[in-house]
N, C-alpha and C positions, 0 to 999 in steps of 0.2 A: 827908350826906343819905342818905335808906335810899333802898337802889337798888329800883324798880318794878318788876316782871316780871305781864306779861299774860301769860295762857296760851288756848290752846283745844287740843281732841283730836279726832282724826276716826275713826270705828271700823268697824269691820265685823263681819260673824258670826260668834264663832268656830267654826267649821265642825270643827277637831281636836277641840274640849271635847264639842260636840254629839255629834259619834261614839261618843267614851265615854259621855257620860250616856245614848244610848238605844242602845248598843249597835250601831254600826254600823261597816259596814270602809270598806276605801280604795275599794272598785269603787264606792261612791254618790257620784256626782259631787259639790264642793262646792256646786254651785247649789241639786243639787238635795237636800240637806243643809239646804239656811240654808232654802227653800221649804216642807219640812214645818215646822221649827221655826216660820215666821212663819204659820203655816195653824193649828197647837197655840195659838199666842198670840193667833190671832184667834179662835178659839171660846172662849178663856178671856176672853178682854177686848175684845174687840171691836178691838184695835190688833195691828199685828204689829212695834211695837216691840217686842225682847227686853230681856229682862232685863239689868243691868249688870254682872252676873258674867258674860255672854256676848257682850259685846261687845269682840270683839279689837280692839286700839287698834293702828295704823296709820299716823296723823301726830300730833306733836304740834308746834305751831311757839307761839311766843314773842316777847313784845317786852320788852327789857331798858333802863329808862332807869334810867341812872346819871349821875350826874355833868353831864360836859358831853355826855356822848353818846347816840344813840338805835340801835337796833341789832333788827334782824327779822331771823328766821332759823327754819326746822325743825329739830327734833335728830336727829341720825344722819343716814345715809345710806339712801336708798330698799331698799336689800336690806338693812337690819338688824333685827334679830329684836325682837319686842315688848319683852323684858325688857330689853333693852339698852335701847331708847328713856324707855322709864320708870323705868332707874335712870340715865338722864343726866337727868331732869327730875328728880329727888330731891336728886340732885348737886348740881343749883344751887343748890335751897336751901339746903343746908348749908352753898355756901360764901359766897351771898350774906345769907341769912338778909333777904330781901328780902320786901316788900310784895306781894300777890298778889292779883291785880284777875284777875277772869274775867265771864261773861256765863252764869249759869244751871250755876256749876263747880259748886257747892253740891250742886246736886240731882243732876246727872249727871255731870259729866268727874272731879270729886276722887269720887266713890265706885265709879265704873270704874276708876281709877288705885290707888285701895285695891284693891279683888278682884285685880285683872290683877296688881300686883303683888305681892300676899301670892302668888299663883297662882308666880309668877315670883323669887318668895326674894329678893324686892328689899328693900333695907336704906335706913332714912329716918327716922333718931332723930330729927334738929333738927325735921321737918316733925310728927312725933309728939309734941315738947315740950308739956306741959301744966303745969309747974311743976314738976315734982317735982326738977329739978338747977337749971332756972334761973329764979328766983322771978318774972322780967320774963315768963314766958309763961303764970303760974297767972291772970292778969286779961288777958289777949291773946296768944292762941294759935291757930294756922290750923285748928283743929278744931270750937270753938266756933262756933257760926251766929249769936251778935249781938256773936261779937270783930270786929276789923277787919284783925287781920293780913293774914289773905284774905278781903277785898274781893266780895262776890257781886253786881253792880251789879244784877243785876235780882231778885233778892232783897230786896234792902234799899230800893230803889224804889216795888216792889211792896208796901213795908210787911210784907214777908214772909208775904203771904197769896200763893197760889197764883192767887189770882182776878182777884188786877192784874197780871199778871205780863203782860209787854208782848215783841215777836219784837223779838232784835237787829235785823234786816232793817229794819225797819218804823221803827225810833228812827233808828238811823243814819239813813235818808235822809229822815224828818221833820226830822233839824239839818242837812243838807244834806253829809253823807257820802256815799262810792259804796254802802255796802249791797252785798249780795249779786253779785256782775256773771256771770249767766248758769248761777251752778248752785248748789245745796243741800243738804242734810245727804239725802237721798233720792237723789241719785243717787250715793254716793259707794261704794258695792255695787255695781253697778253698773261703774264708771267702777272700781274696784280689778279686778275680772273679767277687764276686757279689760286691765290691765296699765296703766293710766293711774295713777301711784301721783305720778309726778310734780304730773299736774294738783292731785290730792286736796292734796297740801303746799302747793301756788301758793295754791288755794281757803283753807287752813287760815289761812293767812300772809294772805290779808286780809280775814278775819274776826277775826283776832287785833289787826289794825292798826282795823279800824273799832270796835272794842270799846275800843282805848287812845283812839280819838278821842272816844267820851260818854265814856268817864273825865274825860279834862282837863277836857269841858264839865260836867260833876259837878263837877269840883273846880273849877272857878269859878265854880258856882250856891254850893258850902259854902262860898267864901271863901279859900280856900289858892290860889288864884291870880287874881290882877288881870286885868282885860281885854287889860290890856297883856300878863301871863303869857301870857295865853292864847294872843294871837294868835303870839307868839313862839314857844311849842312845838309849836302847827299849823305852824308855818312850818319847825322843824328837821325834823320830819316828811316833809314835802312834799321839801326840799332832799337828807335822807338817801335817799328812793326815788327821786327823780333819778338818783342817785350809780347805782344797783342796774342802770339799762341792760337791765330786763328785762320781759317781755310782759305779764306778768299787772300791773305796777308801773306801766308805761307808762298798760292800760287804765283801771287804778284813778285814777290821776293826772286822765286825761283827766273822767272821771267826778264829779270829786272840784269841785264848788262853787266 
């Protein structure tokens, strides 16, 4: 069975990059670094979302179903440097060559994870296969936007137009998922500032997990799994964050339908 790997990323400004491109030193505080940049983005666009070459990635966490197992985790450790974290997410695929389901990866976390890592000399032939060595990836390959290698659940729900495009928050807890429990892609600036890097990976890890949970329910609307499937890998799920003994797990649990 081809092993499943959910991903999400959580970022921030990158404050170093900003320096260089408008020319500034170490005395400008990073706050107030990232504040002009989102004050520049809001007269150009009316949003102070940046740009994806500017968004330093920070967490990226993961759910790995293989076999008989399930398995949630962030990569790296809280003090490790961006490029590290994004060439142990390259890593896997290479050595899993696995399935790759995300929520909205499409439009933003694989084209931050492109920039950050070209930025960062990261190396990721298999995930770059487009056929040219191995013929099984010229008609399904994880760069293509209607292949399935990687998976864009709300891309491909949405019909791929931008105007169905529906908040993970909001689906999760219409099927009776936890959804979100208490913080957002908005305060995670914030919440990295004051040195909460731990929370941001907790946050990551179950966003990651409520995204593998519309998957399953996806894949028992398409058919690749029975009701009986189903309820059976909702339940390895529930059994494995048991196992974890840990706060943000426990919440989610309680939350959890």
């Amino acid at each position: 069975m081809t092993p499943t790997l959910v991903f999400d990323i959580e970022t921030v400004p990158d404050t170093a990059g900003l320096r260089i491109l408008h020319g500034l030193d170490e005395r400008v505080a990073d706050a107030e670094v990232a504040e002009m940049a989102f004050q520049q983005r809001r007269q150009a666009t009316g949003s102070d979302f940046l740009q994806h070459h500017l968004q330093r990635v920070v967490a990226i966490s993961c759910v790995l179903r293989e076999d008989d197992h399930f398995k949630v985790w962030s990569l790296g450790e809280t003090d490790e440097n961006e490029g590290s974290l994004i060439q142990r997410f390259f890593d896997g695929i290479d050595k899993y060559t696995p399935q790759l389901v995300s929520w909205n990866g499409g439009t933003f976390d694989l084209p931050v994870l492109h920039y950050r890592g070209l930025i960062h000399s990261v190396q990721c032939a298999r995930y770059w296969e487009m056929g040219e060595d191995d013929r099984d990836f010229k008609w399904n390959n994880y760069i293509s936007r209607y292949h399935l290698r990687h998976l864009d659940l709300m891309d491909l729900l949405a019909m791929y137009t931008g105007r169905a495009n529906a908040p993970l928050d909001d689906m999760a807890r219409l099927m009776g998922f936890p959804g979100k429990l208490g913080k957002d892609g908005s305060q995670v600036w914030e919440s990295f500032q004051q040195g909460r890097l731990g929370e941001i990976r907790n946050y990551c890890e179950t966003d990651v997990v409520n995204t593998y949970l519309v998957y399953l329910r996806f894949q028992m609307m398409r058919g690749h799994l029975s009701r009986d499937g189903y309820r059976k890998e909702c339940d390895l799920v529930r059994s494995e964050l048991v196992k974890l003994h840990l706060p943000h797990w426990d919440e989610f649990l309680a939350a959890w339908a």
